[in-house]
C-alpha positions in Angstrom: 140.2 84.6 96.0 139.6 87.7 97.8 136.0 88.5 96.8 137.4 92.2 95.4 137.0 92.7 91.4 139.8 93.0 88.8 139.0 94.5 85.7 140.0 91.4 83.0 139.0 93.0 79.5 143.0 94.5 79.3 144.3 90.9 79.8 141.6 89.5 77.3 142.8 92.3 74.9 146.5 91.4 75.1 145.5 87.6 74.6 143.0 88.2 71.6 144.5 91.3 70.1 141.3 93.0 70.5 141.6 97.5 72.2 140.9 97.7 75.4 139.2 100.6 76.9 138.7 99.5 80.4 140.7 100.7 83.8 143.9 98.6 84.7 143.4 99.2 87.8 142.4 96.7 90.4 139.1 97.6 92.4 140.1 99.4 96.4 137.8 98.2 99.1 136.2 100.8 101.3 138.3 103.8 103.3 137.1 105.0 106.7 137.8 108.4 108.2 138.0 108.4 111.4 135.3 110.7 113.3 136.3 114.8 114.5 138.7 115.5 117.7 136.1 115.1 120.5 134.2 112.6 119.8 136.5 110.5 118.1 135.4 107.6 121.2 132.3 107.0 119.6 132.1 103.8 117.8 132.0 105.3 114.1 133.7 106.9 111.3 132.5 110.2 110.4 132.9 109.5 106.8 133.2 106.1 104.3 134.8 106.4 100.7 133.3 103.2 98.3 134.3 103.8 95.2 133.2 107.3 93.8 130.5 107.9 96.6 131.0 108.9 100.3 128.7 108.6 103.0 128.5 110.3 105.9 127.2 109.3 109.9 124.4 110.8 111.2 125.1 114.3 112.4 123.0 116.0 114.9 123.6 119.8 116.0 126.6 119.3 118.3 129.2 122.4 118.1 132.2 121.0 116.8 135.0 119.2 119.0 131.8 118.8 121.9 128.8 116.9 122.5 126.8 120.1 123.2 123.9 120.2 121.2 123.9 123.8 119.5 121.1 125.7 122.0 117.5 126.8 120.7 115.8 124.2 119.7 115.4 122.4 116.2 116.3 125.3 114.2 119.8 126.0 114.9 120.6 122.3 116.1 119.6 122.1 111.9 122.5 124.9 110.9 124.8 122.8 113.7 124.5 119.7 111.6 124.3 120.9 108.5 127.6 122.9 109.1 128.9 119.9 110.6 128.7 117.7 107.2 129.9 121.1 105.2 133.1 120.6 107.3 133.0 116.6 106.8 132.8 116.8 103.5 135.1 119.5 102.7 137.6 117.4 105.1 137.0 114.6 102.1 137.0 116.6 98.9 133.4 117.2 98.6 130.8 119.9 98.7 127.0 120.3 99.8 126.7 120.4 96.1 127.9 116.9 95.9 124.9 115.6 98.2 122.9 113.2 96.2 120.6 111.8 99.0 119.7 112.9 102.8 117.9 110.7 105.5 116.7 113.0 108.4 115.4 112.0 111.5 113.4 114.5 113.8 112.5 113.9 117.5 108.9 115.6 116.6 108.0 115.2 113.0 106.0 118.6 114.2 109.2 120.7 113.7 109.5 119.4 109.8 108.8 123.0 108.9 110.7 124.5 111.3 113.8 122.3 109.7 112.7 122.5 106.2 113.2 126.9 106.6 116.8 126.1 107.5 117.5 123.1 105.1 116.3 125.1 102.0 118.9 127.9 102.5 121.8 125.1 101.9 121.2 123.9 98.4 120.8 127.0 96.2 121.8 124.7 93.1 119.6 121.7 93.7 118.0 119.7 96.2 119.5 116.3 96.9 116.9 113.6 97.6 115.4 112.9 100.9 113.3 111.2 103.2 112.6 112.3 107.1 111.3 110.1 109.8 110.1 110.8 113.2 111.9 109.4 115.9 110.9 108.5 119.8 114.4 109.8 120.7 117.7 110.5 119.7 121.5 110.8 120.6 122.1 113.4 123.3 118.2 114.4 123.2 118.9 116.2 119.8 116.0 117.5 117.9 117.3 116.5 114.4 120.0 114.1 112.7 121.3 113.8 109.1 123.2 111.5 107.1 124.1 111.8 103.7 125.6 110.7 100.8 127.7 112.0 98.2 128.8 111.0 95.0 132.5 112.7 94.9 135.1 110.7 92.8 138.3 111.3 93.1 141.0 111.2 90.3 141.8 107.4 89.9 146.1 106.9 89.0 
């Protein structure tokens, strides 16, 4: 057996003469998308599909295609990442909209505010839940990472 579901209730249907209502189709494992041009030798996909929800690396504030970390400081490193998982999800059929949680990590939990001014312009329909965590340190001395997830389904055949 190879540990991935099949939806039964159609087969149960055709042997008991009872409607079925389920999916015939047979459960996909996970897809990875591989990470942007540029940084493509990191160990990571930029992006996992499960099922209807995608979830997203950690981004920090690097310009796209470069591991330069956008300059000045935690505010526009912030814009840099979050236009960086705009782009990834967009890539993937998704929106900011589509956010349903966000796990932030901050080299100095002192620049929360400072983070929280540019986050709040990005969700003018809803905030997506979140926590945020001060770090001792991260990737390429960044001042801020994100990951997120999505819930973005795609049409099933």
């Amino acid at each position: 057996m190879t540990g991935k579901p099949i939806y039964l209730l159609p087969l149960f249907g055709l042997l008991f003469g009872c409607q079925a209502s389920a999916p015939t189709r047979v459960a996909q494992g996970p897809e990875f998308y591989s990470s942007q041009a540029g940084l493509s030798s990191l160990p990571l996909s930029e992006a996992v599909r499960a099922g209807d929800f995608l979830y997203l690396s950690g981004q920090l504030g690097t310009v796209p295609g470069s591991k330069d970390l956008a300059p000045g400081g935690v505010g526009p490193e912030s814009a840099q990442a979050l236009d960086n998982i705009q782009a990834i999800l967009a890539r993937h059929g998704a929106t900011m909209d589509d956010l349903v949680k966000c796990t932030v990590f901050l080299a100095d939990i002192k620049e929360w505010p400072a983070f929280n001014d540019v986050y709040r312009t990005r969700f003018p329909h809803h905030f997506p839940a979140r926590s945020a965590f001060a770090t001792n340190g991260l990737a390429l001395g960044g001042r801020v990472e994100i990951e997120c997830f999505a819930y973005a389904p795609t049409a099933h055949p």
